[in-house]
Steps between C-alpha positions, in 0.01 A plus 500: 500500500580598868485166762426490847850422674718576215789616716550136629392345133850729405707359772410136449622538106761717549636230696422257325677651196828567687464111621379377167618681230810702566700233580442279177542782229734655298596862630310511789532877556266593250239356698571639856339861459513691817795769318616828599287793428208223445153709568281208585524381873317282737179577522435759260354194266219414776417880579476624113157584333625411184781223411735529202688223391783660225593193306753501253521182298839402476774419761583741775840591378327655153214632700658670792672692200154608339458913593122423433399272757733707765333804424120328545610312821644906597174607422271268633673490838482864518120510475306516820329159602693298175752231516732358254696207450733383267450160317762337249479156284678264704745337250439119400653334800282703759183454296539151528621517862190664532241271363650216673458662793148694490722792500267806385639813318601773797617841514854558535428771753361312814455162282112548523251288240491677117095379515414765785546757321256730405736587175719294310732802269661247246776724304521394055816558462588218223288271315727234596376529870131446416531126611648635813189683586310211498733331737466792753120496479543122519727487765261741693201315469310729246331329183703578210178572315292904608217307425524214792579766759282629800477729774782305689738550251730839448461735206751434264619840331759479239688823356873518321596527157330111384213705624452724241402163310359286761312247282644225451497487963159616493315215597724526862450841561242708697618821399788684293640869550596647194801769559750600773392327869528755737184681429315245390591293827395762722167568335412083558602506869251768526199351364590194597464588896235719413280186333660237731326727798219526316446101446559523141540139351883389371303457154298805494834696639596390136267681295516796708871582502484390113242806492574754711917489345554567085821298603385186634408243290317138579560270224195250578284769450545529196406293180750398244329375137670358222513477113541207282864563423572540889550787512274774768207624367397717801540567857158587717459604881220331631458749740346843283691681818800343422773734302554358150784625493777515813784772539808464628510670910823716505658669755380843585836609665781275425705758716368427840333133409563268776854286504671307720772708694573282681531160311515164632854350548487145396674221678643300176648628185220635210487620181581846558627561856464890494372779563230537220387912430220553213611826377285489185164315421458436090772572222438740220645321224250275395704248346264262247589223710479594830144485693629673807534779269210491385232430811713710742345823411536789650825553573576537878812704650640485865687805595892459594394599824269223553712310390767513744303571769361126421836383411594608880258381711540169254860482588465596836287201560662259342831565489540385123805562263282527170299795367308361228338844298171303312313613251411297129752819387697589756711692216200738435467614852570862391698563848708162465844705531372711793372174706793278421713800627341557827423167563872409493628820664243363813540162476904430331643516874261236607651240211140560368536423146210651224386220248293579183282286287626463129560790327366665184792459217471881402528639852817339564754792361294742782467277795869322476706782650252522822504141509860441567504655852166393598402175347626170581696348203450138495352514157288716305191379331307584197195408328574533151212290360567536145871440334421728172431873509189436254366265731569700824292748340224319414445406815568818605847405697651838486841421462766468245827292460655806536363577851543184586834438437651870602284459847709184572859613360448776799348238746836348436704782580244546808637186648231242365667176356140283435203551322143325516308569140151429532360382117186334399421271159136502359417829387251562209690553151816304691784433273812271429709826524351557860617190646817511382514868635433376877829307501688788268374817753617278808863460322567846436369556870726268664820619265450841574669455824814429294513841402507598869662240699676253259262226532126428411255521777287221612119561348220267555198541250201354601256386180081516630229431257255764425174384673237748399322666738193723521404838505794537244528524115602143521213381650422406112799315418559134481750357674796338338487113564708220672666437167636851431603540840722230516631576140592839662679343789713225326564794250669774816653160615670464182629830472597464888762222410635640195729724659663486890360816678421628807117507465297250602131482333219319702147449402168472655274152518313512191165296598491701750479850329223329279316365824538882580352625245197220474376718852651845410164529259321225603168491576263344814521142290849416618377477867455157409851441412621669768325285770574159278856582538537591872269153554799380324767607681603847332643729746729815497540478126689824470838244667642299284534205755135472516395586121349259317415536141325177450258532799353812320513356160259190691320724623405701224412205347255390742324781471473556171653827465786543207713739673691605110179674457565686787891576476589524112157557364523913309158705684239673259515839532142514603486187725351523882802402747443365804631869669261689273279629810773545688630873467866448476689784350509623153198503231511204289507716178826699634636155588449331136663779305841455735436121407512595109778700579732247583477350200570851315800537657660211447364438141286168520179406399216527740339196594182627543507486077433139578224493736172442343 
């Protein structure tokens, strides 16, 4: 909501937070804003039709790293009479700093308050930021609830990957985009200004973007029934001109879709202090596990030129040392060899060094022999997923231990002397001999290197826990539960310390894979829990500093809600999920014969045999 004088409003509390908070928190140049190649300035907040607060909900060294919200705050401050501003979730010191204080949320940009807005752009990246969203809104002023909103308060639009199963944050949200942002963004700017000058209500603006887009979904206008067992019996618009089903928006050309050139340069240390190039949008391998694979559909190419004409103007205004090439399979960009090449003949005199996401096991033996000139070799890392060829190919990993281990013998001789293996515990038909393969695999990895150089290399494998996800064949399958995973991780540990090597295993927090799973598939019930636990205290759950186990576990309990049932409990083939009018990615019949398959291939019974 726009306010008369907000140009002073924005000076009095951006003073007040460099006299109040900056000087009483941890790391204060997260907070400062105000950064090089920043696009919001003075003024532009007071003079804009329409007001875009990009919030990410975690802390600004994980956000500033997020390609999404840079490319929406590109966007937005590229359209004629927009503004945006970037928000982050100040960490627990500063949120308490603030209360104390009256402190209310601000933009980073030019520190204005989050509750002028006209749009609040929350980003679901994680289910373990859902609490943080409802600090931000908090923070900002803005009920946590759609339903105790008004004309005063901002839209609040969620999109991301948690959006492609926004249920259990549905009671917080106005409005969710299904799909890629960039069109989708550009489309609501639109009729936004279009209805805003036309003295459209904030609640009727609602029901006509949830209308007039097939990708744009409002939760609280919809009905949710139930059956006896708890299970959905049926999902109703109560609006006839309402889609009943919503598509996913993609991009119409990924080539020229709008990106930030010229990327902000933050003042502190983040995640991934780079320059960050999509070259490829989706990955065609569809592994059973993966939803990216899955919901990221069609498959969207930049050219080589494109990309280094962004890489360029990138570098030139930043002056980084990192090319980071990003895609969910950077491996199967077909013109990997050609863009690694040019990209370090350009850029190898400026000390510009190229970095790639993990690679694909079975592309190693191609990509190794490019990679020694123009690659930085720290490490090389690989998702591997599955220790057993059987397994790897029922969930369609396509790699052997043959691959594996000739890809690394030559990374050895490239010049690599680590390796990060990427495995995960929990799959459907799992078995004893699988296990023990995840510490076997990384043994023969890390005394390969003898071979080479005399010694073993150093190899870290990193153990996650299979949290199913939707829109995937193991959108069916129950999770394993606390007991087995901990059976599985005293069990590596074992192994670990019956020998001296030079691997080292780690393992992920088990509750909180489960509480990932509980909201992976959960449904619009859980907004309860969610809410009972941020009361509580629960913030940034996804650090383990701050995770806390027990405060869920209350909190489930005071509402009622078993969240086993949710987690470990096998799906009927037949039964409604929560996503089941939201248009995803592939059928669900397509989807349930890969499921069966998995059990096919690595000889187990089905557990569907058991389900009534």
């Amino acid at each position: 909501m726009h306010v008369a004088g907000g140009g002073l409003m924005a000076s009095i509390l951006g003073g007040r937070v460099s006299e109040e908070l900056l000087p009483y928190v941890k790391q204060p140049s997260q907070y400062i804003g105000n950064e090089i190649n920043q696009l919001a300035h003075e003024g532009d907040w007071e003079k804009s039709a329409i007001r875009v607060a990009i919030a990410f909900p975690d802390t600004y060294t994980i956000g500033m790293s997020h390609l999404g919200c840079q490319i929406l705050y590109w966007l937005v401050n590229h359209t004629p009479d927009c503004c945006a501003e970037r928000v982050y979730c100040p960490w627990t010191d500063a949120e308490a700093l603030m209360r104390q204080r009256g402190l209310p949320l601000f933009t980073w940009d030019t520190r204005q308050k989050v509750s002028t807005a006209d749009i609040f752009a929350v980003s679901l990246q994680y289910e373990m930021a859902f609490t943080n969203v409802l600090t931000l809104l908090d923070l900002a002023g803005i009920p946590l609830r759609a339903r105790d909103r008004d004309d005063t308060h901002p839209l609040v639009l969620a999109g991301g990957p948690q959006a492609d199963n926004p249920e259990p944050m549905a009671a917080f949200l106005d409005l969710v985009v299904l799909g890629d942002g960039e069109d989708s963004m550009a489309a609501i700017l639109a009729a936004y200004l279009e209805m805003k000058r036309g003295g459209v209500r904030r609640r009727d603006m609602i029901r006509q973007i949830a209308r007039r887009f097939p990708w744009a979904y409002a939760p609280n206008l919809y009905d949710v029934t139930y059956d006896g067992d708890g299970t959905i019996h049926s999902i109703e618009r109560r609006d006839p001109e309402l889609p009943s089903v919503i598509e996913r928006c993609p991009t119409a050309d990924f080539e020229h879709a709008p990106f930030p050139v010229r990327p902000i340069v933050p003042y502190c240390e983040v995640v991934h202090d780079r320059m960050a190039i999509e070259i490829m949008r989706g990955c065609p391998q569809r592994c059973r596990f993966c939803h990216a694979g899955y919901t990221k559909r069609p498959l969207g190419l930049r050219s080589v030129d494109r990309i280094l004409e962004m890489a360029e103007e990138s570098w030139r205004s930043t002056g980084m040392n990192e090319l980071g090439l990003l895609s969910l399979s950077t491996a199967d960009y077909p013109h990997l060899r050609e863009l690694a090449e040019r990209a370090n003949a350009r850029f190898a005199d400026r000390k510009v060094n190229i970095s790639l996401p993990s690679l694909r096991v079975d592309k190693m033996l191609q990509n190794i022999p490019w990679m020694v000139s123009s690659v930085r070799k720290s490490g090389l890392t690989m998702a591997v997923e599955a220790a057993r060829d059987d397994m790897r190919a029922a969930i369609r990993k396509l790699v052997t231990d043959g691959n594996l281990l000739d890809g690394v013998r030559q990374a050895y001789q490239s010049g690599w002397r680590s390796i990060k293996l990427y495995f995960m515990s929990g799959f459907p038909g799992e078995r004893t001999e699988d296990i023990d393969g995840i510490w076997d695999l990384s043994l023969k990895v890390s005394e390969a290197r003898r071979e080479v150089a005399g010694h073993a290399a150093r190899v870290k494998s990193s153990v996650g826990w299979l949290v199913p996800k939707p829109y995937t064949p193991f959108q069916w399958a129950g999770q394993p539960t606390a007991d087995y995973f901990h059976d599985v991780r005293r069990r590596l540990r074992a192994l670990s310390k019956s020998r001296r090597s030079s691997v080292l295993l780690q393992v992920h927090s088990v509750e909180r894979s489960i509480l990932e799973a509980v909201f992976a598939r959960g449904d619009r019930r859980l907004g309860d829990v969610i809410e009972t636990a941020w009361r509580a205290g629960a913030r940034f759950d996804g650090w383990d500093e701050c995770f806390d186990p027990r405060r869920w576990q209350e909190a489930f309990d005071a509402c009622g809600i078993d969240p086993a049932w949710y987690a470990h409990r096998e799906r009927d083939p037949h039964e409604v999920f929560p996503w089941s009018h939201l248009h995803g990615g592939a059928p669900d019949e397509y989807l349930s014969r890969q499921y069966d398959d998995v059990f096919i291939k690595v000889g187990a019974p089905s557990p569907r045999a058991t389900i009534a």
